[in-house]
Every structure is written in structure tokens, then in C-alpha cells.
N, C-alpha and C positions, 0 to 999 in steps of 0.2 A: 838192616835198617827197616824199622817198620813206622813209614809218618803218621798212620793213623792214630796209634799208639805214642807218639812223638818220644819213640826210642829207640834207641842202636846197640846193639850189641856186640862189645869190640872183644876179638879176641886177641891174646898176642902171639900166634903162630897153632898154624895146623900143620898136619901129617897127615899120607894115604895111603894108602893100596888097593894096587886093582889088578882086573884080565882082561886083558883086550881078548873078544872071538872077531876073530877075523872073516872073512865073505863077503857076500854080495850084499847083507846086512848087519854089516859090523857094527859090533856095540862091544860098550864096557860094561862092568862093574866096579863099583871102588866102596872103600869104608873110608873113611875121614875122623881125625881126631880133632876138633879144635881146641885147642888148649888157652888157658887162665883167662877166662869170659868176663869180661864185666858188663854193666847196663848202665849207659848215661842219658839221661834226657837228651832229645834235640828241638830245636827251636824252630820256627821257620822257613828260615835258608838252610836246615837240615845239619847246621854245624852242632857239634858236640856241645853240650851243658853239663850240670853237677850230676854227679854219679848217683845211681840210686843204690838203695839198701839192697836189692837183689843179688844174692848169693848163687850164681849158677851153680849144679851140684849134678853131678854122674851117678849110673850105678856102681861107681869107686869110690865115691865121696868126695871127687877130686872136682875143681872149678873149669870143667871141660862141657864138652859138649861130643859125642856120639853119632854119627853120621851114615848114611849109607843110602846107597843111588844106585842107577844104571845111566850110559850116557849114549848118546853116538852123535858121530858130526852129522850138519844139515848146511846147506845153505838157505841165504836171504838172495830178494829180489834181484841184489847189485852183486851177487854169485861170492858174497864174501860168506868164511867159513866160520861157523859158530857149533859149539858142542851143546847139545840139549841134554842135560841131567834130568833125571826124573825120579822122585821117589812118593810114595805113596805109602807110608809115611819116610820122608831124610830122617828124621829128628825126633825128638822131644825133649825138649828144653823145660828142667825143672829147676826152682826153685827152692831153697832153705827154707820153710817155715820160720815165724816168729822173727821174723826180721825186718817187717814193716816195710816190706817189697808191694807196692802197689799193682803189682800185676798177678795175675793167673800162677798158681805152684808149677801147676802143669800144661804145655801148650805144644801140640805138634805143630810141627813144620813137613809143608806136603805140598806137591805138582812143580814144575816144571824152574830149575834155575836154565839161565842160558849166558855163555863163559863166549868169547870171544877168542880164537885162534891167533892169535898176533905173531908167535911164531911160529912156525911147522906147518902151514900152512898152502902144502903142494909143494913144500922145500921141506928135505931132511935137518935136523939141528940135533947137539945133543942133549938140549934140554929146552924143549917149547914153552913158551910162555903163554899162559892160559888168562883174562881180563875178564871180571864182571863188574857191574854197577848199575844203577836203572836205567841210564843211556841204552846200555848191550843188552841189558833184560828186553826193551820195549825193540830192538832192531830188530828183531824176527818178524815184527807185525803179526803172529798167529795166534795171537792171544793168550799165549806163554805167559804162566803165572806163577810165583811161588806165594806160599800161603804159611803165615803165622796166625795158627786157628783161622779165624774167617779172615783174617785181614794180609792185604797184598803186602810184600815183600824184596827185598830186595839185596843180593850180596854186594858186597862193596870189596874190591881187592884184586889180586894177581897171586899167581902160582907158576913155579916153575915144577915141570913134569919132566920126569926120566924112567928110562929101563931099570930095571934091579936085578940081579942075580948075577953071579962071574960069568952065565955065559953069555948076557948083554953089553958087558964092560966096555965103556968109551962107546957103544954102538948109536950112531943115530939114529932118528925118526921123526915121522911127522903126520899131520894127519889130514886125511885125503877130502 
């Protein structure tokens, strides 16, 4: 969601992967696919309006969107856990030409999302549940910002996260 823009961009399901490195300063990586994007106006209580012309498009040609970050968990003041993603540039979200898309063909997506720990949080689960929205965005208070071109940003959603490969099978986790 971006209000300045007074648009959102909804996808209908992402996928990821990533590597957790482990230590005294653990981080991740991940890439993220978001899949069949569309762009709908929003109004001023931020609720969804009529769709626009903009045709989101990959270097597949496909209505996706392209992603990749680094993360690692942090806490806030009230010791609750939040994972800070960082990419310089996540994204770039381009457009179809000749489609009478009134925004930008091309616009990166860059600095800081921040995801909400809801589950796995100091308790192992076998699949955490990861929350962002501009509530969780603004909870950090450190001035965590995502950025659509120059303008502030915001994910809207939930994620559930797990191990991959047969030697993680059914294994839980969470994150500290």
C-alpha cells in the first residue's frame, strides 16, 4: 500500500526461500515471488477502489513481482519480537506500457519492511507466523521505512514460514 500514491497493490499469494546464518548475529536471506499483482485505487480509510489499467509484468512476462532481502529478528521497547527485512533495492515493480497505467513503468521498492513474530517467538512451532501492516511497520519506532520510489510504504498480510528439505521434515523452530 502506498497512500501517497492512493494505491495498493494486491497480490494473490507469494512464495520464498531463504538461509538462515546462524550466531551471535543471525540473519537471513530470502527471495520472494509475489504472484498475479494487480493495482487498485484506495480511497481515504485506505479501503480498496476500482482497479487500474496497470499491468504488473516480470522479467518473465508473467503478473508477478520479484523480491529479495536480508532479515534478522530485533526487538521493540516492550521486548516484543519483530523481524526487520532490508533490501536496497526488494523490488522493482514494472509496468506494461501502453496500458494507460497512470503511474511510473518502472519504480523500485527499497529500505527497511518490519514483519511481526506472532508465532515462534521464544517458542518452537512448525510453522511461524510472520504479520506486517503499517501498525507493525510504525512498532519499531526507529524510523523503519519502506520506500515505493520516494514514497513511504507499506505491506499489508501474513505468512506462514517453515524448514524445507527431507532433513528438516515436521522439524520445528522459531525465532529468538
Amino acid at each position: 500500500m502506498v497512500p501517497a500514491l492512493s494505491i495498493e497493490i494486491v497480490c494473490e499469494s507469494a512464495t520464498g526461500t531463504g538461509t538462515i546464518i546462524s550466531g551471535p548475529a543471525a540473519t537471513a536471506s530470502a527471495t520472494v515471488l509475489f504472484e498475479k499483482c494487480e493495482v487498485f485505487a484506495i480511497n481515504a480509510k485506505q479501503e480498496l477502489g476500482e482497479l487500474l489499467p496497470c499491468h504488473v509484468i516480470n522479467e518473465s512476462g508473467n503478473l508477478h513481482v520479484d523480491a529479495k532481502g536480508t532479515g534478522k529478528v530485533v526487538l521493540n521497547a516492550a521486548k516484543e519480537a519483530f523481524l526487520l527485512a532490508e533490501g536496497f533495492p526488494f523490488a522493482t515493480v514494472k509496468f506494461l506500457s501502453g496500458t494507460g497505467c497512470p503511474l511510473p513503468l518502472k519504480t523500485e521498492v527499497k529500505g527497511q519492511a518490519v514483519f511481526k513474530l506472532v508465532t515462534g517467538n521464544g517458542s518452537e512451532v512448525l510453522e511461524p507466523l510472520i504479520q506486517s501492516s503499517e501498525t507493525i511497520q510504525k512498532a519499531l519506532g526507529a524510523g523503519d521505512k519502506l520506500l515505493y520510489g520516494i514514497n513511504e510504504a507499506f505491506v499489508k498480510g501474513s505468512a506462514k514460514t517453515r524448514l524445507l528439505g527431507e532433513t528438516h521434515k515436521n522439524c520445528t523452530f522459531g525465532y529468538l
